[in-house]
ROTOR-249569 format. One record per residue (C-alpha): chain; residue number from 0; x, y, z; residue in three letters. Coordinates in nm, 4 decimals. Example, Ala and Ser with C-alpha at 12.3 -4.5 7.8 and 13.67 -1.06 7.14 Angstrom:
% residues 2
[site 'A',0,[1.2300,-0.4500,0.7800],'ala']
[site 'A',1,[1.3670,-0.1060,0.7140],'ser']
This chain:
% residues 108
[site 'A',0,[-1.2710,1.0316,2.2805],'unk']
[site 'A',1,[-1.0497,0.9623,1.9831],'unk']
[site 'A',2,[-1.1780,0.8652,1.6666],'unk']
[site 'A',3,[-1.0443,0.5704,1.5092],'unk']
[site 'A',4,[-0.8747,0.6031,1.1798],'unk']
[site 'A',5,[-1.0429,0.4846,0.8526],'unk']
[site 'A',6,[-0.9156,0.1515,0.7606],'unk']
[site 'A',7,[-1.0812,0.0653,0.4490],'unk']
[site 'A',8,[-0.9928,0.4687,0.3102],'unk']
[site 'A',9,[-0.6194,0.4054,0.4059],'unk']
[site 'A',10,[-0.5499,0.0620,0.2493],'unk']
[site 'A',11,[-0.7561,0.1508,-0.0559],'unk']
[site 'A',12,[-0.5589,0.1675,-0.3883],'unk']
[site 'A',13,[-0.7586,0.3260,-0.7596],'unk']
[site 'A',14,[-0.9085,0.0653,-0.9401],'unk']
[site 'A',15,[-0.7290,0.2150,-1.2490],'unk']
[site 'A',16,[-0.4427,0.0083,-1.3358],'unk']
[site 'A',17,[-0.0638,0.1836,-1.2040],'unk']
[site 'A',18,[0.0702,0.4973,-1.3844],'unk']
[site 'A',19,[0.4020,0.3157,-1.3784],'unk']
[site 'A',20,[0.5799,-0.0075,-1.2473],'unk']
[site 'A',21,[0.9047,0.0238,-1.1738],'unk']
[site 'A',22,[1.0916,-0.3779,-1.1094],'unk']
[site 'A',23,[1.4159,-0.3840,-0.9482],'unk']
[site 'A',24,[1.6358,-0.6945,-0.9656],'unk']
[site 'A',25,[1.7811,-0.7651,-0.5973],'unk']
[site 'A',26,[1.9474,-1.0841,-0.5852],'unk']
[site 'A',27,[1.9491,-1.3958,-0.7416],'unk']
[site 'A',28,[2.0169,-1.7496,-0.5755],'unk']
[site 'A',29,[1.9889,-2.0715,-0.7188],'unk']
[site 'A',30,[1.6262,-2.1687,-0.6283],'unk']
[site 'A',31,[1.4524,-1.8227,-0.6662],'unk']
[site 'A',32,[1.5021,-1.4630,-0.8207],'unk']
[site 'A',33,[1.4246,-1.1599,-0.5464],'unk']
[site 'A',34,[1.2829,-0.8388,-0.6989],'unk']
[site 'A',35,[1.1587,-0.4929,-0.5839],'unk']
[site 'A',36,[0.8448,-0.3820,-0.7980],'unk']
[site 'A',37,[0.6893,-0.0435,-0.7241],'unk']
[site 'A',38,[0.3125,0.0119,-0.8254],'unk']
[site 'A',39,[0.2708,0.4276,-0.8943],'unk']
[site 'A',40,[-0.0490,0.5185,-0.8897],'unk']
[site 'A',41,[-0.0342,0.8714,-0.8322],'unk']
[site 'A',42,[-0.1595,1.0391,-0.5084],'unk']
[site 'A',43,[-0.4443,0.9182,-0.2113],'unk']
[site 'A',44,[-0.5764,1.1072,0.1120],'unk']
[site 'A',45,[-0.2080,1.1211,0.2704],'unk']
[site 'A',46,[-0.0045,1.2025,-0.0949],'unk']
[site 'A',47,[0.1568,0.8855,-0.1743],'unk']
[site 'A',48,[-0.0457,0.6126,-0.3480],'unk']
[site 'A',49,[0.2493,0.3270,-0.4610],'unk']
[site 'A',50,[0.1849,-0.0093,-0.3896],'unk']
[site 'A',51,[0.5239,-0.1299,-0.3060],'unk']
[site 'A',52,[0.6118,-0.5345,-0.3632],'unk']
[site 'A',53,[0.8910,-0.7920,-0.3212],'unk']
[site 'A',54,[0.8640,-1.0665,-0.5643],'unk']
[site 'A',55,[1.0030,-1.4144,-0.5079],'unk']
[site 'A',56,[1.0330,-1.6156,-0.8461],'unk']
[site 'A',57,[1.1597,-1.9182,-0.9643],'unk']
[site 'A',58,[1.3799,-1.9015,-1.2371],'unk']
[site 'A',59,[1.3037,-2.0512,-1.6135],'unk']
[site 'A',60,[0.9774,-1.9785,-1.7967],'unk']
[site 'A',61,[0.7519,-2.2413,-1.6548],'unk']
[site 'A',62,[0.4746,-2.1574,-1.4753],'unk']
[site 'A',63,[0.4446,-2.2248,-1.1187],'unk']
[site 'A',64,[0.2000,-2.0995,-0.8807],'unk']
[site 'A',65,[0.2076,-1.7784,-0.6756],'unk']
[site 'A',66,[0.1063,-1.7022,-0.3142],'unk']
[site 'A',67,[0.0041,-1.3773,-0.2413],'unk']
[site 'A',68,[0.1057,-1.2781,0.0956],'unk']
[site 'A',69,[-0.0383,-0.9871,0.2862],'unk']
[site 'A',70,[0.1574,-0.9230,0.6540],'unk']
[site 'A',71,[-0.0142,-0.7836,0.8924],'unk']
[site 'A',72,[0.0844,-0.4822,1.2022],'unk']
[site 'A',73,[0.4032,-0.4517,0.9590],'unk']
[site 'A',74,[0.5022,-0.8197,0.9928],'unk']
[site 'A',75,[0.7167,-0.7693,0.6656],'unk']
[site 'A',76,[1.0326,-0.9728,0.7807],'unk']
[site 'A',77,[0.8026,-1.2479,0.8558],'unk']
[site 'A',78,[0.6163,-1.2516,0.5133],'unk']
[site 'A',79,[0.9653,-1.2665,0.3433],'unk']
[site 'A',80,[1.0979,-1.5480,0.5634],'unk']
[site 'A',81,[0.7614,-1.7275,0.4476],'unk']
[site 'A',82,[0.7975,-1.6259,0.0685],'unk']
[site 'A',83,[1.1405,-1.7437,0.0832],'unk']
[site 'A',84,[1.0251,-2.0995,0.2210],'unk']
[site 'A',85,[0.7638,-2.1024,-0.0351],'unk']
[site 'A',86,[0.9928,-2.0143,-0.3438],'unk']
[site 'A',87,[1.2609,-2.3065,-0.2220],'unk']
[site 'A',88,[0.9667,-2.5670,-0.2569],'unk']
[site 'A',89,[0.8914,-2.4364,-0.6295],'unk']
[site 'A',90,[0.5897,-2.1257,-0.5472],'unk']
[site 'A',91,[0.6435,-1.8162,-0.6662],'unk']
[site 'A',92,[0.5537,-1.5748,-0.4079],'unk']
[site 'A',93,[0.4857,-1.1724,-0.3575],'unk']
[site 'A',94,[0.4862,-0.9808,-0.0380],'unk']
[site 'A',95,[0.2941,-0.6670,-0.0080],'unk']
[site 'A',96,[0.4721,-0.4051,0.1408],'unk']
[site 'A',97,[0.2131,-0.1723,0.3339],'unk']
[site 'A',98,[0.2639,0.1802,0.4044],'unk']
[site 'A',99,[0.3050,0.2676,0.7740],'unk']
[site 'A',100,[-0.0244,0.3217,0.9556],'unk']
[site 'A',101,[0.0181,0.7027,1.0536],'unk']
[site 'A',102,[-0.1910,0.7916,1.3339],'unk']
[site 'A',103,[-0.2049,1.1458,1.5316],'unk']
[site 'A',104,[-0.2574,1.0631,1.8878],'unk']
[site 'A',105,[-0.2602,1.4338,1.9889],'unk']
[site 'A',106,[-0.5348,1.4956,1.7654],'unk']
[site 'A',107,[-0.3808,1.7137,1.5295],'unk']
């Protein structure tokens, strides 16, 4: 019998803040600002360790509240459709973008 990966090891970032953060500016419409931001952290158990996000913002320097939104089973497409709905009714909004589970099913 297989043994099932370690869930809590592989979605586990440092507590130490990010090495670097590297922000991308994607596109701009007239309700909300899309950005790429890349966490570095260094390396983990499988050699990468960046926490990869997609920011929704509204524009102007009031604050507005954020929703953090975690997909689930990769569900990335569906987080942004929802961070997109949330950013046209005045939330900011931040998708995390996982890693892909990795998982040897020959044992290996």
């Amino acid at each position: 019998m297989r043994e099932a990966p370690d869930w809590k090891q592989y979605y586990a970032y440092p507590e130490d803040p990010p090495s670097s953060v590297m922000i991308t500016h994607l596109r701009s419409t007239r309700r909300h600002e899309i950005k790429k931001a890349v966490l570095q952290y260094g390396r983990d158990h499988d050699g990468t360790a960046d926490l990869r996000l997609i920011l929704f913002e509204r524009p102007g320097a009031e604050k507005n509240p954020t929703i953090l939104i975690n997909p689930i089973f990769q569900g990335v497409r569906l987080g942004k459709f929802f961070a997109r709905s949330f950013a046209r009714r005045g939330f900011n909004a931040v998708v995390i973008m996982h890693q892909p589970f990795r998982y040897d099913l020959d044992g290996d």
